[in-house]
C-alpha positions as CSV (number, residue, x, y, z in Angstrom):
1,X,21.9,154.1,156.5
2,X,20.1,155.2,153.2
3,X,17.4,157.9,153.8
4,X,14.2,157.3,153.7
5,X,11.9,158.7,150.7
6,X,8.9,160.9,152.3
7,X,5.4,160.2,151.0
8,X,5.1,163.1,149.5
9,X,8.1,162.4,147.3
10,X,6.7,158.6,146.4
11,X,3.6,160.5,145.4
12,X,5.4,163.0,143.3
13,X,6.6,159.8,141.9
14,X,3.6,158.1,141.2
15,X,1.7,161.2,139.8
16,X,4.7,161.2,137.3
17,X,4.4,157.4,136.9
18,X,0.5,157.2,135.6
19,X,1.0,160.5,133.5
20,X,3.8,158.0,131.8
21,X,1.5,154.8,131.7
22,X,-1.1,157.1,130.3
23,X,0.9,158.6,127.5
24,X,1.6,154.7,126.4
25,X,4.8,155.1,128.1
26,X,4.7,151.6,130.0
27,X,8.4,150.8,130.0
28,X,8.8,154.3,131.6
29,X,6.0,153.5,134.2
30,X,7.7,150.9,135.0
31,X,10.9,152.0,135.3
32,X,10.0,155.3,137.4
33,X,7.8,153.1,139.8
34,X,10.8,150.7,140.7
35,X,12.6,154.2,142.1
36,X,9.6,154.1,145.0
37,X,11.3,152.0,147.8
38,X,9.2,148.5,148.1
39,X,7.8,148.1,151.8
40,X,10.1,145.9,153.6
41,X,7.5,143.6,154.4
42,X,6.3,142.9,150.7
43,X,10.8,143.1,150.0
44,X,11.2,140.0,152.6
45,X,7.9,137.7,151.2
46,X,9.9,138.5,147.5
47,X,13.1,137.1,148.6
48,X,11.2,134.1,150.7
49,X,9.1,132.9,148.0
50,X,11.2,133.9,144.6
51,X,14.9,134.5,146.0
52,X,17.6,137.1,146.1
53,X,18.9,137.1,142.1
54,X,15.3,137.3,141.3
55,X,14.7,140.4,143.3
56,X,18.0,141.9,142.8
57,X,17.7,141.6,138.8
58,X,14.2,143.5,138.6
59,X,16.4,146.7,139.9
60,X,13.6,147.4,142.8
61,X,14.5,150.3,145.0
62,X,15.2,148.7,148.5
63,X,16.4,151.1,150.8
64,X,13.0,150.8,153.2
65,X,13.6,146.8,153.6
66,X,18.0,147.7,154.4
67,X,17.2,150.0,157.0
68,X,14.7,147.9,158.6
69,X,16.5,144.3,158.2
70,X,19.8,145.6,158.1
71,X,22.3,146.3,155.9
72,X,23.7,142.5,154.7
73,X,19.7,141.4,155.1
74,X,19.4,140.2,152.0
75,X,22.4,137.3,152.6
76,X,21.3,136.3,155.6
């Protein structure tokens, strides 16, 4: 099971994030804010309403929604 990221490690994230967006760095914001795993709840209204290959192909981190739906979650 992947581990889980603490909330003080998405905020180190984030903190790193902004000081990125705020340098003009947007790309790098949003490549660094993609590493923060996306709650499983908002990870299973994604695939619902715009699909797997959609959600897959943006490179979100997903480890939160696996080890709450389960490993193969995303096929079934």
């Amino acid at each position: 099971m992947p581990e889980t990221m603490t909330i003080d490690e998405k905020l180190a994230i984030s903190n790193k994030a902004c000081a990125l967006y705020n340098a003009g760095d947007k790309e790098g914001y949003s490549r660094l804010t993609r590493t923060i795993p996306m709650p499983p709840y908002l990870a299973k209204i994604f695939k619902e309403k715009v699909g797997v290959e959609p959600l897959l192909k943006a490179g979100y981190n997903l480890s939160e929604a696996e080890a709450e739906f389960g490993h193969n979650w995303l096929n079934t």
